[in-house]
C-alpha positions as CSV (number, residue, x, y, z in Angstrom):
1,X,97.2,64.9,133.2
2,X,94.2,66.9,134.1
3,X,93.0,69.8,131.3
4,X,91.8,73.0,133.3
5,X,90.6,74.7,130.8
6,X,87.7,77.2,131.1
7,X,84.7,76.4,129.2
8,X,85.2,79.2,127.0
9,X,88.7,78.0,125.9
10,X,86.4,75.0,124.1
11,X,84.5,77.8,121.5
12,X,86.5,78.2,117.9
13,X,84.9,79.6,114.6
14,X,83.7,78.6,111.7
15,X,86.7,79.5,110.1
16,X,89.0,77.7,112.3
17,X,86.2,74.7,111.5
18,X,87.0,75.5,107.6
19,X,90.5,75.8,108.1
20,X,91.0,72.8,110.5
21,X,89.1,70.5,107.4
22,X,90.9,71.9,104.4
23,X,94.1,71.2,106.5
24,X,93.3,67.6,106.3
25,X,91.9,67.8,103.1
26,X,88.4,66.6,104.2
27,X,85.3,67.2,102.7
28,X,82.2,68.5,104.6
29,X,81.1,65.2,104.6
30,X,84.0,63.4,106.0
31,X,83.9,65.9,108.7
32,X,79.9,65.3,109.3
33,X,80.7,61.6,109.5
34,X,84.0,61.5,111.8
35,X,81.8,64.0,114.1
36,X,78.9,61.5,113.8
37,X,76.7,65.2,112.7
38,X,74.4,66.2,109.9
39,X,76.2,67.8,107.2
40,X,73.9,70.5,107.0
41,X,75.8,71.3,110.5
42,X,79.0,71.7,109.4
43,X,77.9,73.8,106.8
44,X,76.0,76.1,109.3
45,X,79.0,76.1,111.5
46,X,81.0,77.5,108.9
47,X,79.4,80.0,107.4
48,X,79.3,81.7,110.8
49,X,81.3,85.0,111.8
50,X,83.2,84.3,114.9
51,X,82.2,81.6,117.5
52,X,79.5,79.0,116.4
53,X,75.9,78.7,117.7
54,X,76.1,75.4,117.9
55,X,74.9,73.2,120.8
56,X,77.9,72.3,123.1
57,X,77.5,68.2,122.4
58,X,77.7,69.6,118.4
59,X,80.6,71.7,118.6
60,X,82.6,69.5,120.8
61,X,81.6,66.1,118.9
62,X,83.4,68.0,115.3
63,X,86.2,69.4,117.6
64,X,87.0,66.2,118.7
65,X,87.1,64.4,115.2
66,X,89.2,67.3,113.8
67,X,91.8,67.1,117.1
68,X,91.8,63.1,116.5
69,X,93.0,63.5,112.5
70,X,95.6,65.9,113.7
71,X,94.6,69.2,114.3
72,X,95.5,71.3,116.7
73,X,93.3,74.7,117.7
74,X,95.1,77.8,118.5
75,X,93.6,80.4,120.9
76,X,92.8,84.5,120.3
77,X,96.1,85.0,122.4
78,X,96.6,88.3,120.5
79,X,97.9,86.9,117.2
80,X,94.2,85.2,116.3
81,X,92.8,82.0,116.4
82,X,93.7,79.8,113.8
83,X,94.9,75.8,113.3
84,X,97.9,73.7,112.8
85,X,99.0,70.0,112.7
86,X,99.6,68.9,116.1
87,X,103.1,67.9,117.0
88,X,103.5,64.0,116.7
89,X,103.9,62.5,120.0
């Protein structure tokens, strides 16, 4: 299956970051290590107001690790961005 999403489609927030970790109960550090980034990053990430200012390798390297322990990102689609589990296959 081929994902067409737009680029823009890959941004989420610092809180969804927050959100997404406290979901799965990790620590900032778990995070930094699944994402293979400083911790100092995550932190920066979070603290942010809407969309990160992270690099794009950055942002997608601690989406990934959060998408792999289960989390799923919901888009602004007029009832916010936020987080959930993924359904299990």
């Amino acid at each position: 299956m081929i994902n067409l999403k737009s680029h823009d489609d890959d941004k989420i927030t610092g809180a969804q970051i927050r959100a997404a970790r406290a979901l799965i109960r990790w620590s900032a550090k778990e995070l930094a290590l699944a994402a293979g980034v400083g911790v100092a990053t995550i932190s920066r990430a979070e603290v942010e107001a809407g969309r990160t200012t992270l690099t794009a390798a950055n942002l997608k390297a601690i989406k990934s690790a959060l998408e792999s322990a289960g989390v799923e990102f919901i888009a602004q689609n007029g009832g916010g961005a936020g987080v959930r589990f993924k359904k299990p296959s």
